[in-house]
SERO-4910 file (N, C-alpha, C, O; in steps of 0.05 Angstrom, whole numbers):
BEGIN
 pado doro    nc1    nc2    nc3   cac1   cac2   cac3    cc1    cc2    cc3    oc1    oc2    oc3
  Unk    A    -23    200    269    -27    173    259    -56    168    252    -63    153    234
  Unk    A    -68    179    266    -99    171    268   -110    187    246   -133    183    237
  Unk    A    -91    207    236   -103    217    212   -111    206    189   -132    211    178
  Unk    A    -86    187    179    -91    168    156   -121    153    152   -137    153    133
  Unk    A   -119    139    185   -154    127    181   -182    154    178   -202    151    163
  Unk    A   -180    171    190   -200    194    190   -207    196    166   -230    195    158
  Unk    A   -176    202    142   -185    212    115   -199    190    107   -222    195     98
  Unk    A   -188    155    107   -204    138    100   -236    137     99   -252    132     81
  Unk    A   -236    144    130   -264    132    130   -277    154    122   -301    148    118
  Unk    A   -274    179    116   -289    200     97   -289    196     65   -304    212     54
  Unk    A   -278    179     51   -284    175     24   -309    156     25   -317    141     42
  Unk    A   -321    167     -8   -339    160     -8   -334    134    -31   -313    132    -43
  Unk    A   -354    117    -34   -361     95    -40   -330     74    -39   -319     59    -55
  Unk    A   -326     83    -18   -294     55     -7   -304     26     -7   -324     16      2
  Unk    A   -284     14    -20   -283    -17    -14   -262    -25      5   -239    -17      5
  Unk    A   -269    -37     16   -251    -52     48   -249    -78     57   -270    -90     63
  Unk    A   -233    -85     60   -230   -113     71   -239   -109    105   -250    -89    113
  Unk    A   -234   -129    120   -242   -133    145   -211   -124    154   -192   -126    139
  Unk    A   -210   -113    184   -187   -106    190   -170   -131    196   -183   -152    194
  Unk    A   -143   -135    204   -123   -154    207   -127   -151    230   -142   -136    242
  Unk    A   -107   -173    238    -99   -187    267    -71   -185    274    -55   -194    258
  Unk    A    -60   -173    301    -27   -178    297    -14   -207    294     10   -212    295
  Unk    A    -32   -224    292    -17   -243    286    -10   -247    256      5   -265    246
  Unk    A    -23   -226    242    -32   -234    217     -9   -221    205      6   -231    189
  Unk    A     -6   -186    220     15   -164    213     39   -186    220     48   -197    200
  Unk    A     51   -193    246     68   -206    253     79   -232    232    103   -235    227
  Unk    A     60   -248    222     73   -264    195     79   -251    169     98   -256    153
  Unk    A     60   -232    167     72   -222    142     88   -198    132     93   -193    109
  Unk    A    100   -180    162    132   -175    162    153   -206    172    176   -208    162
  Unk    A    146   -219    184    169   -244    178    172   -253    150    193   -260    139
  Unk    A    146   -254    140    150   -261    109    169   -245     91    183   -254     73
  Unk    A    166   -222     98    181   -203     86    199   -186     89    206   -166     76
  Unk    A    206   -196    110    233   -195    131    232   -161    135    253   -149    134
  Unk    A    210   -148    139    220   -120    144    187   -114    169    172   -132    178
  Unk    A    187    -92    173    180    -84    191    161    -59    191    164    -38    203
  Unk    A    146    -65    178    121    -46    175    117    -22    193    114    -24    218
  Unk    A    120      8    175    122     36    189     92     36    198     76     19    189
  Unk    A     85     56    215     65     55    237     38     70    215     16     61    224
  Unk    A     35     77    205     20     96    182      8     60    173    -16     57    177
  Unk    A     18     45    165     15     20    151     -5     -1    171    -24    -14    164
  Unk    A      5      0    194      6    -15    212    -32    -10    219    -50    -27    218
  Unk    A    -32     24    226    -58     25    231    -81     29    208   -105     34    210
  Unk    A    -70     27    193    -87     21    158    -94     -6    160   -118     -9    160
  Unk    A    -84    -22    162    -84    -53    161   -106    -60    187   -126    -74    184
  Unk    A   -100    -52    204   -116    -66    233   -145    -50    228   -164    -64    233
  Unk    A   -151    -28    220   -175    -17    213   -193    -27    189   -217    -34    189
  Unk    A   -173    -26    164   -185    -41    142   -183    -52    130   -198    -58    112
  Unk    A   -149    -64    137   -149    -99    121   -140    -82     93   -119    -70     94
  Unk    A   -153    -80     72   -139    -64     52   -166    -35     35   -188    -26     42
  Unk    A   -157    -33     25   -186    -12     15   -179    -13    -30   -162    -22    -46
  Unk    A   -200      0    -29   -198     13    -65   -218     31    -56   -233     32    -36
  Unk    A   -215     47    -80   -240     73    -90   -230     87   -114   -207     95   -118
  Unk    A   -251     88   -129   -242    107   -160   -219     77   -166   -220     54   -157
  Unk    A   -201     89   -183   -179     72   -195   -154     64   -173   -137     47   -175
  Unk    A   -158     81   -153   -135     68   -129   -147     38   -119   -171     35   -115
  Unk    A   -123     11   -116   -128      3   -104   -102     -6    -88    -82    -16    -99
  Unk    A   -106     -2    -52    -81    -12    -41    -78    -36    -29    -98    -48    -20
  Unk    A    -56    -45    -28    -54    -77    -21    -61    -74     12    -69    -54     24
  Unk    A    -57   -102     23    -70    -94     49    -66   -129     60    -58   -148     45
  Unk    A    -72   -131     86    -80   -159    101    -97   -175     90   -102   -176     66
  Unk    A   -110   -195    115   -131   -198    113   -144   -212     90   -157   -232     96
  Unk    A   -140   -204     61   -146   -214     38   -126   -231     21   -101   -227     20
  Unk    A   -141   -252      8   -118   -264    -15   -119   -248    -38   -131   -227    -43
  Unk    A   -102   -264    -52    -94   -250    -86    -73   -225    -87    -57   -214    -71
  Unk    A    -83   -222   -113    -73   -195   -118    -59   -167   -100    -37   -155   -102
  Unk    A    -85   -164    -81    -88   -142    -66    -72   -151    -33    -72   -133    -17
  Unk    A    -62   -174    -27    -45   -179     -3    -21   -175     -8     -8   -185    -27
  Unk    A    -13   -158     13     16   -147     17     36   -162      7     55   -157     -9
  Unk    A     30   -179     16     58   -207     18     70   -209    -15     90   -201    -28
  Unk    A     38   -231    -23     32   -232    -53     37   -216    -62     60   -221    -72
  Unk    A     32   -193    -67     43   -165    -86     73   -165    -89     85   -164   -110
  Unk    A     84   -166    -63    117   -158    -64    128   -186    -64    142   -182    -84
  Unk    A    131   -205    -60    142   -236    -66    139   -236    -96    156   -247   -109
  Unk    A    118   -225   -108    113   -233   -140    126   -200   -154    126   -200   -179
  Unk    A    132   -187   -148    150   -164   -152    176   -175   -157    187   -180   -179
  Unk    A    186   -180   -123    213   -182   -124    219   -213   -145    238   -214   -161
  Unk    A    206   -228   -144    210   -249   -171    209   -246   -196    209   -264   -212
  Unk    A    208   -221   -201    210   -210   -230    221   -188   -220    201   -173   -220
  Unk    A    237   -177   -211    250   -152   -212    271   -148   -178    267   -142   -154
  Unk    A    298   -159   -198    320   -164   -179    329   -126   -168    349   -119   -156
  Unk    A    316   -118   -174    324    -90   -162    301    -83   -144    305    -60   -137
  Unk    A    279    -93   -133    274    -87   -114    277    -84    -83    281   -100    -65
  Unk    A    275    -64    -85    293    -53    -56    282    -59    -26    259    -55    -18
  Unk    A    309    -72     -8    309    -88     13    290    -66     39    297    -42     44
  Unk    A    272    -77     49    258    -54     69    236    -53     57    217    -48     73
  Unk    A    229    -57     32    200    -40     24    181    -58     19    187    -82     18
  Unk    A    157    -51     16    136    -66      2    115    -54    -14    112    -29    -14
  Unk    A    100    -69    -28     83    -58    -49     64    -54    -38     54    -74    -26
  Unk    A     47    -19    -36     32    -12    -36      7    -19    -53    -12    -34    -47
  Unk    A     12      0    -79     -3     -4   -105     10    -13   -122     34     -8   -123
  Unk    A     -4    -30   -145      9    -36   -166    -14    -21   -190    -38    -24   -198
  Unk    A     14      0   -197     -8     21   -216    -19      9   -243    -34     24   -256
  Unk    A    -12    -19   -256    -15    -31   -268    -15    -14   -302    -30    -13   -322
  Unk    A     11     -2   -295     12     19   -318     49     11   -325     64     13   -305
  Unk    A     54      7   -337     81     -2   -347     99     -8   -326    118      7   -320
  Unk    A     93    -41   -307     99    -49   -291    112    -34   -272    134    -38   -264
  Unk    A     93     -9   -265     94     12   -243     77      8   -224     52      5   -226
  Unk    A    100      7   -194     86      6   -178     92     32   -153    108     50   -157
  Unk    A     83     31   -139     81     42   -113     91     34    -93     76     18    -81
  Unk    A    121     40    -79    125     23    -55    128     40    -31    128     64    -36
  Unk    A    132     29      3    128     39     17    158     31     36    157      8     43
  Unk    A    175     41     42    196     37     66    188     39     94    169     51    105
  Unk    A    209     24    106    204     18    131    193     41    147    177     36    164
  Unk    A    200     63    143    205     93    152    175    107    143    168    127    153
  Unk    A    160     94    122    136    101    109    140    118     99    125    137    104
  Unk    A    156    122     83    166    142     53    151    125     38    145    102     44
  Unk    A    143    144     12    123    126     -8    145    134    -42    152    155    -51
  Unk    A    149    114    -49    163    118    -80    148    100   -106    139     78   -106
  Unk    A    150    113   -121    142     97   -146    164     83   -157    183     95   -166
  Unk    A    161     55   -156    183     44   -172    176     34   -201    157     18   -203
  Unk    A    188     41   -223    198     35   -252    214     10   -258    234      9   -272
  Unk    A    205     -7   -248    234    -27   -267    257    -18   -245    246    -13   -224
  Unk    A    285    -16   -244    308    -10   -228    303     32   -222    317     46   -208
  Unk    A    286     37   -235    285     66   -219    263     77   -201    239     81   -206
  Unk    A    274     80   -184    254     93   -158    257    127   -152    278    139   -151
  Unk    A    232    136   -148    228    173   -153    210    166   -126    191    150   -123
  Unk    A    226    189   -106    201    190    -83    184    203    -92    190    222   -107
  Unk    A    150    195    -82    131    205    -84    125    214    -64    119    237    -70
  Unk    A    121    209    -35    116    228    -11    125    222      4    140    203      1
  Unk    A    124    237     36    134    228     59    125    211     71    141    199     86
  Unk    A     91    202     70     82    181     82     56    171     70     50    182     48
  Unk    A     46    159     76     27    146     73     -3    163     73    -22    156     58
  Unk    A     -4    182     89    -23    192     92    -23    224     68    -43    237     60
  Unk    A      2    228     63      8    241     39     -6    227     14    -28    232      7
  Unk    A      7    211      5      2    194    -14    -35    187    -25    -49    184    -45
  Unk    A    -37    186      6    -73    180      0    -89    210     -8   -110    214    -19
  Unk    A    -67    229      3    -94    254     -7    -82    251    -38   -102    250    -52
  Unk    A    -60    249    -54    -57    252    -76    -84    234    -95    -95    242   -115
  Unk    A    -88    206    -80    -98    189    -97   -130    203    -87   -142    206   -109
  Unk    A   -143    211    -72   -158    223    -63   -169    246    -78   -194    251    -80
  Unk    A   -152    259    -89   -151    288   -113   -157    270   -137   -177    276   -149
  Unk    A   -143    246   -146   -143    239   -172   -179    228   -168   -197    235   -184
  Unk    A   -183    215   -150   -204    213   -147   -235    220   -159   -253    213   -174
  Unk    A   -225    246   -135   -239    279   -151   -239    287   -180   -257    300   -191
  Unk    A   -216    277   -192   -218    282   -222   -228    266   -240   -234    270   -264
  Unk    A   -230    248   -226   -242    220   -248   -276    237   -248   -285    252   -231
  Unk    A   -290    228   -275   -310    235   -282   -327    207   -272   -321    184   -276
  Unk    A   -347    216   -258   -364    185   -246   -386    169   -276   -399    148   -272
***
């Protein structure tokens, strides 16, 4: 588990929110009636949410855009096929593609009504965006 944050805090020029509070985690799985996998859980209490290069992931702690809640409430209001358990990671902001995460911390890209797993967890997922990273020209 502790791996996810390790890779974190080794990227370089990260943006981060302040970490959450369980009171904070605790309203916003009631909000969203599901139950945040443990990979998520300790992402959030460390740094609230992060970006770097073109990744950015939703997270606590912060308004707008980039809060968990907000991301997936404004999802599922435009898109009656979003699936019960999950929430929005990233919004790839590429042909209303996003990134979601299940209870279980499986990571899938959702399309509109089609979903393609993308990894097993969370900490998968970040070395991918991690590589793309690496490829972006600074």
């Amino acid at each position: 588990m502790a791996d996810i944050i390790e890779k974190i805090k080794k990227i370089k020029g990260l943006g981060r929110a302040k970490g959450c509070t369980f009171e904070q985690i605790k309203q916003a799985q009631a909000s969203l009636g599901l139950i945040f996998p443990d990979e998520y859980l300790e992402y959030v209490k460390e740094f609230g949410c992060i970006d770097f290069g073109s990744t950015e992931w939703t997270g606590l702690n912060i308004k707008g855009y980039l809060n968990t809640v907000t991301a997936t409430e404004k999802e599922k209001a435009v898109n009656d096929k979003f699936p019960k358990g999950c929430f929005v990671l990233e919004d790839l902001n590429i042909d209303a593609q996003m990134v979601i995460v299940n209870e279980k911390g499986k990571v899938f890209l959702l399309n509109h009504d089609q979903i393609t797993p993308l990894c097993d967890s969370m900490s998968e997922y970040l070395d991918k965006c991690i590589k793309k990273k690496g490829n972006q020209s600074s």
